[in-house]
C-alpha atoms as one frame of an Amber mdcrd trajectory, in Angstrom:
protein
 -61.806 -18.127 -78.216 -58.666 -15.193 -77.750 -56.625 -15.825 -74.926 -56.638
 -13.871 -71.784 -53.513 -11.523 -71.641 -51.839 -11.860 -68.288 -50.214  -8.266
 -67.178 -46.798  -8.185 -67.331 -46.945  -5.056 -64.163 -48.808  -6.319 -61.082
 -49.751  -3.653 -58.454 -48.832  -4.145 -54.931 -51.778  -5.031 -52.992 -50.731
  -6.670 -50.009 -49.706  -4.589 -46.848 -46.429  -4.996 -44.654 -44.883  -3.187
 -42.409 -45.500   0.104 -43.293 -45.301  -0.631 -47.521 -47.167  -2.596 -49.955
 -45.813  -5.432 -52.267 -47.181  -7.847 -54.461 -47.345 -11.294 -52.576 -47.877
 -14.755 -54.873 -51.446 -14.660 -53.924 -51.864 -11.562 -55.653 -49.387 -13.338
 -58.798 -52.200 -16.010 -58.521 -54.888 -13.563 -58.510 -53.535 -12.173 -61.796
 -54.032 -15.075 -63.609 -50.711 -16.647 -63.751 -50.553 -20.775 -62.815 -47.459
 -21.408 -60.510 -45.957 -24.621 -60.861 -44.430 -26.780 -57.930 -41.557 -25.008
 -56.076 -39.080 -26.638 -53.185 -36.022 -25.677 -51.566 -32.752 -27.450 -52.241
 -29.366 -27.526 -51.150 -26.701 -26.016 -53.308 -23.865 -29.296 -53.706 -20.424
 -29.569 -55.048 -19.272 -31.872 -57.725 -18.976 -34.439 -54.999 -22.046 -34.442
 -53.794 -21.548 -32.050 -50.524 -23.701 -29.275 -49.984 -22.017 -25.649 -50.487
 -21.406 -24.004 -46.742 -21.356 -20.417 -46.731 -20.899 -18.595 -42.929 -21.460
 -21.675 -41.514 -24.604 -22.769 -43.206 -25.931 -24.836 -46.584 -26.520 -22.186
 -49.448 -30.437 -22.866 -50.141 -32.561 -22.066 -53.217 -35.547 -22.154 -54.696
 -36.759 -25.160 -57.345 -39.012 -24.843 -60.125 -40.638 -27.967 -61.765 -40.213
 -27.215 -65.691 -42.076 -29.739 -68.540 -40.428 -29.156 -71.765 -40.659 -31.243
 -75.077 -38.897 -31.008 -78.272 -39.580 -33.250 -81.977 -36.922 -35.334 -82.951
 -36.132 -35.522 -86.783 -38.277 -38.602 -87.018 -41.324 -36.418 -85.760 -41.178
 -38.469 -82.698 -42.148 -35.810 -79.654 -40.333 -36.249 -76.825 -41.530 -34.386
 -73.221 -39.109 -34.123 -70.258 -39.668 -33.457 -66.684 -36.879 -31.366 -64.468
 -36.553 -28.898 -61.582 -34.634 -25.764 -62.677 -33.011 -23.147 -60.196 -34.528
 -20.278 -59.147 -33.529 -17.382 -56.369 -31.588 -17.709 -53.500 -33.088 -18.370
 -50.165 -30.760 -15.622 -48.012 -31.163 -14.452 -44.503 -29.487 -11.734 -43.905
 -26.683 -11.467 -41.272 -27.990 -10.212 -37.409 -31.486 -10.982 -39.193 -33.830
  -9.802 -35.861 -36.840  -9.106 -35.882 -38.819  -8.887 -32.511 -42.338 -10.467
 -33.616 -40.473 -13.079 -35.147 -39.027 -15.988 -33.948 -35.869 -17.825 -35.888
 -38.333 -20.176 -37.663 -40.604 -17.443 -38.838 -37.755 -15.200 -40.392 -36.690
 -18.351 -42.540 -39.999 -19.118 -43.407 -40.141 -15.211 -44.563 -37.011 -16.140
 -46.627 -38.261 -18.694 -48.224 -41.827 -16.834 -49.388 -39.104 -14.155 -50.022
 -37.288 -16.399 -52.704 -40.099 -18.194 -54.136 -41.710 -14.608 -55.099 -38.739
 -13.559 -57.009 -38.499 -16.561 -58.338 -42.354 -16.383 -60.033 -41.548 -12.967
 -61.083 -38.357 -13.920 -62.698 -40.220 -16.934 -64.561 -43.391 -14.757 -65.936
 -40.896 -12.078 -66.673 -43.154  -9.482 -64.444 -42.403  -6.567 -63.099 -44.470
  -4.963 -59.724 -45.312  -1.168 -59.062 -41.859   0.316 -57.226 -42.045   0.170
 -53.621 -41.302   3.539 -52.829 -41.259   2.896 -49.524 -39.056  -0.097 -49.257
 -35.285   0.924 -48.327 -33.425   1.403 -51.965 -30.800  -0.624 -50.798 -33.291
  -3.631 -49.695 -34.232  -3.393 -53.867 -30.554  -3.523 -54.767 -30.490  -6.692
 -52.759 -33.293  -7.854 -54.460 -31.877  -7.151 -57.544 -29.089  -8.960 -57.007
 -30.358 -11.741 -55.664 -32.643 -12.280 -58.775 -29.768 -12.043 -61.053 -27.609
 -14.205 -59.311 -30.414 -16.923 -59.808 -30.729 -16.400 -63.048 -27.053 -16.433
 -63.375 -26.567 -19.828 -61.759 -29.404 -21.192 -63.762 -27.676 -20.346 -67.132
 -24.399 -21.550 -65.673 -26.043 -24.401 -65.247 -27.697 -24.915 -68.320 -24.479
 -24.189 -70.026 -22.903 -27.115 -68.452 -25.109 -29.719 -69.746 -24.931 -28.273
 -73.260 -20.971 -29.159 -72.718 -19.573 -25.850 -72.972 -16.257 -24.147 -71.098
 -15.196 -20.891 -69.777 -19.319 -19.535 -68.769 -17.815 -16.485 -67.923 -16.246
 -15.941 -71.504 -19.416 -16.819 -73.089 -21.726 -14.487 -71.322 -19.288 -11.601
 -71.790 -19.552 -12.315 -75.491 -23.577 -11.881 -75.004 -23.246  -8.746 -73.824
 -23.596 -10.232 -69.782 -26.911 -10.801 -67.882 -29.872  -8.211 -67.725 -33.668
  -9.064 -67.433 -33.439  -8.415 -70.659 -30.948 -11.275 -72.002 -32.021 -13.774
 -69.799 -34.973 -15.430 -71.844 -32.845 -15.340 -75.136 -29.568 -16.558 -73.475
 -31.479 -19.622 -71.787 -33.557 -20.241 -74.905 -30.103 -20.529 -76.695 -28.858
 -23.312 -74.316 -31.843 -24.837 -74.500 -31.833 -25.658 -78.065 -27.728 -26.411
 -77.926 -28.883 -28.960 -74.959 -31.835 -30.338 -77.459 -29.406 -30.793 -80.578
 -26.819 -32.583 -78.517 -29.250 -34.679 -77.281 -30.409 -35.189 -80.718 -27.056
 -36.107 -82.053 -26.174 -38.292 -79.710 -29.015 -40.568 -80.500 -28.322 -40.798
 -83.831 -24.725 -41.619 -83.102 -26.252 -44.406 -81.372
């Protein structure tokens, strides 16, 4: 039985306000499976959540099986919810058929869209009518996801100085991302290892 090829460029079908885009229905409709999302609060090492102008910095969960094989050929499968983008309403955000509630229910759609494209690795047709500087926000806002994820990831492998290391990689493109993170992974999977045979 061969298996279906997903595309890896989805057309915008859906309509807005005066543009099209590709909404997660129409990532669904492609063929790709979504797994759970939720928002979260960004905390500190203590435990506080991160304020920034006066509100909790909010992003975007994914729920992410993974499994490695031990040495012993035991199989081991983990469960954990890994960052995706930033949920970010903009400054003087108004919109007048939109109340308060809607626009950060827009956000959050927003987020979780970039964050499905980000985790097929898809790209959509270019908006040519969006704003360019709306994209470039976009942009950014994707990479800085993907930026805190790796930090993140590069944390629990026990490593210093993120900055350092990424710079040594060449930094963070669309590109880099999926090698970079599959990197950690395995240092994350071999520490784990070791450790257990320490004890």
């Amino acid at each position: 039985m061969s298996e279906k090829k997903l595309p890896k460029i989805i057309g915008n079908k859906s309509t807005g306000y005066n543009y099209t885009y590709t909404s997660l229905a129409d990532i669904v409709i492609a063929g790709y499976d979504l797994p759970p999302m939720r928002v979260a609060v960004l905390t500190n090492n203590a435990g506080e959540p991160v304020i920034v102008d006066g509100a909790p910095v909010e992003y975007i969960e994914v729920e992410r099986n993974f499994g490695y094989v031990k040495s012993d050929g035991e199989q081991i499968i983990k469960n954990e919810w890994v960052r995706g983008a930033r949920v970010v309403l903009p400054k003087g955000a108004k919109n007048n058929s939109m109340n308060d509630a809607q626009l950060y229910g827009s956000a959050i759609t927003y987020a979780r869209r970039y964050t499905a494209m980000m985790m097929f690795g898809i790209a959509c047709d270019d908006d040519d009518k969006l704003e360019t500087k709306t994209k470039a926000e976009a942009q950014e806002q994707e990479l800085a996801g993907m930026k805190e994820d790796l930090a993140d990831l590069y944390k629990k492998a026990g490593g210093e100085a993120f900055e350092n290391w990424l710079k040594e990689r060449g930094g963070l493109t669309y590109k880099t991302f999926a090698p970079l993170k599959a990197e950690l992974l395995k240092r994350i999977n071999d520490k784990a290892e070791a450790k257990e045979k320490k004890e």
